[in-house]
Structure formats: structure tokens, C-alpha cells
C-alpha positions as CSV (number, residue, x, y, z in Angstrom):
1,X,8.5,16.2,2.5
2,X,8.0,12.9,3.4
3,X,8.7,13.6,7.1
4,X,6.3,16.7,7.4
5,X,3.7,14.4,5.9
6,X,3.8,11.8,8.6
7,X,4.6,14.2,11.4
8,X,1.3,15.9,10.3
9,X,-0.2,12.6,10.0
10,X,1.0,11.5,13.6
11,X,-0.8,14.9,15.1
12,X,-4.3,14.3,13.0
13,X,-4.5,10.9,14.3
14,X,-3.6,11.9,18.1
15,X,-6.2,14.9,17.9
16,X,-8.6,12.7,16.3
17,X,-8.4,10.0,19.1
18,X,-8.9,13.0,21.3
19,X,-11.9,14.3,19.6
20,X,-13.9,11.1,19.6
21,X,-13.1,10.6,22.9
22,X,-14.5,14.3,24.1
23,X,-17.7,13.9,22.2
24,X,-20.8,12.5,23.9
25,X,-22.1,9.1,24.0
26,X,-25.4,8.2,24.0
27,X,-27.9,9.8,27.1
28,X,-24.7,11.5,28.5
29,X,-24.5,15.4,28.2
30,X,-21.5,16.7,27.5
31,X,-21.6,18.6,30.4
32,X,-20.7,15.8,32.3
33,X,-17.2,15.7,30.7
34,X,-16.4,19.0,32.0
35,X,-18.1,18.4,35.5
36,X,-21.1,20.5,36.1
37,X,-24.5,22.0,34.0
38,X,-22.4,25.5,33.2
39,X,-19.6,24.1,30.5
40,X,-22.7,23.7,28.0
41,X,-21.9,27.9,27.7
42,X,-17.9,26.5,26.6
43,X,-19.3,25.3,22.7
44,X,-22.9,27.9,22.5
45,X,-26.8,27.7,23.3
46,X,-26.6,24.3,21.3
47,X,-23.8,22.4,22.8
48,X,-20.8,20.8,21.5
49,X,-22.7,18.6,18.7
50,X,-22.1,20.8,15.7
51,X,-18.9,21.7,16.8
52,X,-16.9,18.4,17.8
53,X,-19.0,17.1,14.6
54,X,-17.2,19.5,12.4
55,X,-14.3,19.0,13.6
56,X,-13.7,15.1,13.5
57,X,-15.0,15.4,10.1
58,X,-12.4,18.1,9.5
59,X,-9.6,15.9,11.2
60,X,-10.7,12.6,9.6
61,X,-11.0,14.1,5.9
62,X,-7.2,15.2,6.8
63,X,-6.2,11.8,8.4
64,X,-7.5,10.3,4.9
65,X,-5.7,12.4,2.6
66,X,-2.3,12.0,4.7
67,X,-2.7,8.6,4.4
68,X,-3.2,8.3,0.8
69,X,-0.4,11.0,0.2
70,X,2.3,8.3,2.2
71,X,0.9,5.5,0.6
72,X,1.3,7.5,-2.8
73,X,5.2,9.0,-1.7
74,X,5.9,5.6,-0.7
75,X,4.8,3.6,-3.8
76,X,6.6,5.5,-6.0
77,X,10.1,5.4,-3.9
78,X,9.9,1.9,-4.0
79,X,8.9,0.5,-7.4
80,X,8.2,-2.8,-8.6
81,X,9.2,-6.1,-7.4
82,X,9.1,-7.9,-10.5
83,X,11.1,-5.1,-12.0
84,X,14.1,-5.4,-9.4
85,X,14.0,-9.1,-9.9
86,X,14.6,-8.7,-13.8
87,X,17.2,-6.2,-13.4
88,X,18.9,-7.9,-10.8
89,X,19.3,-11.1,-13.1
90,X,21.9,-11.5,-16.1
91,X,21.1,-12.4,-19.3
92,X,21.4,-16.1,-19.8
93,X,24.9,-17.3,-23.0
94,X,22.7,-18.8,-25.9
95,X,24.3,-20.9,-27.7
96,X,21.9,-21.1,-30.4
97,X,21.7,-17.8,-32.9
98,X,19.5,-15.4,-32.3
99,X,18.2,-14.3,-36.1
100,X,15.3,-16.5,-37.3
101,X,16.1,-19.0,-40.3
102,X,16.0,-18.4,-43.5
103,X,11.9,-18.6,-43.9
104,X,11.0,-16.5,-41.6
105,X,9.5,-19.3,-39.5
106,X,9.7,-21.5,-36.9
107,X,10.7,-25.2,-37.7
108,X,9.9,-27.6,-35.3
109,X,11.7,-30.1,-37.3
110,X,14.9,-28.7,-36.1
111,X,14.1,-29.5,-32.6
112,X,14.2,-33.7,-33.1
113,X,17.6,-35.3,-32.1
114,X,19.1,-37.6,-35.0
115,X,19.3,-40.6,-33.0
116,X,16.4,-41.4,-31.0
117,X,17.8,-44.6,-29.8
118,X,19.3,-43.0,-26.6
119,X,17.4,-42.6,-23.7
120,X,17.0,-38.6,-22.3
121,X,19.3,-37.3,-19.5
122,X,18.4,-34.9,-17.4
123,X,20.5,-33.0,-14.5
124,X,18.1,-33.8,-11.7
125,X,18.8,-36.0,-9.1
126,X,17.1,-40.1,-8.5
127,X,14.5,-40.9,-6.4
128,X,16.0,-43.4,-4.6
């Protein structure tokens, strides 16, 4: 599905490119595209205005909804980042319980160490 889309996609953007490069610019006619007064009879009475018009609209409106179908296919194949990274981790040994105590409550008393004396240690290395 996914390769119809941007094969599709691929075509609407080449035909588009084409399209704008057909129409007229400003003061030309578009007669002088197709080299002489007589092609105006190619597109009708009025010229190619309404018709190469229509038809980028046509072609841009598709271009749009391609690229907001790919954008949607390709969202959902790849999923979340932050979600990979979680799965991809393991679950870290706690070595403390993991049922609350017996109040129901947090005790912050718990945390203090018993002798308060020894300085802190930590795993990081010196500034030296």
C-alpha cells in the first residue's frame, strides 16, 4: 500500500512541476509556449486559464492528501521513541521492599543514616 502511495505521490508531484511550468506568466500568452497565435484553439475560445487552473488545483489537492496519507502510514509503522527506549531497558534489582509500611505512609525518618559522623561517598570520580 505504502508503495502505490508514493509511486502515486512521485507522478502528482512530476505532473504538477509540469503544470506550473505550462501555464502562463505574466503579459505572456500562452500561445507563445506552443509557438504561434493558432494553439489558443488547443484549451477553447478562452484559453488555457480555467483549464491548467483546474487542473494544478486538482494535482495539488492530490499531492496534499498523498502527503498526509505517508506521513500518517509512516507514523504509525514507527511508533514512539520514548516507548522503544522503556521497553528496551530492564527493570532495575531493588533491594528495598516494594509494599508500603505499615501506615500506609511515607516516613522520611527512615531515610537518615544512624551515624552521621561519616562523611558521604559517592561513585564519581575527583576533580583533580
Amino acid at each position: 500500500m505504502t508503495t502505490v502511495l508514493i509511486i502515486v505521490h512521485v507522478l502528482v508531484a512530476i505532473l504538477l512541476i509540469g503544470v506550473v511550468l505550462i501555464q502562463r506568466g505574466q503579459g505572456a500568452d500562452m500561445g507563445a509556449s506552443f509557438g504561434g497565435g493558432g494553439a489558443q484553439t488547443l484549451f477553447g475560445s478562452r484559453g488555457s486559464g480555467s483549464f491548467l487552473g483546474k487542473l494544478t488545483g486538482g494535482l495539488a489537492a492530490t499531492f496534499m492528501m498523498t502527503s498526509l496519507t505517508l506521513a500518517f502510514f509512516s507514523q504509525q509503522q514507527t511508533g514512539s521513541v520514548v516507548e522503544r527506549s522503556i521497553a528496551g531497558q530492564t527493570a532495575p534489582a531493588q533491594s528495598a521492599p516494594a509494599t508500603p509500611a505499615k501506615g500506609g505512609s511515607f516516613d522520611p525518618s527512615k531515610l537518615k543514616l544512624d551515624d552521621t559522623s561519616a562523611p558521604a561517598t559517592d561513585s564519581l570520580p575527583g576533580a583533580e
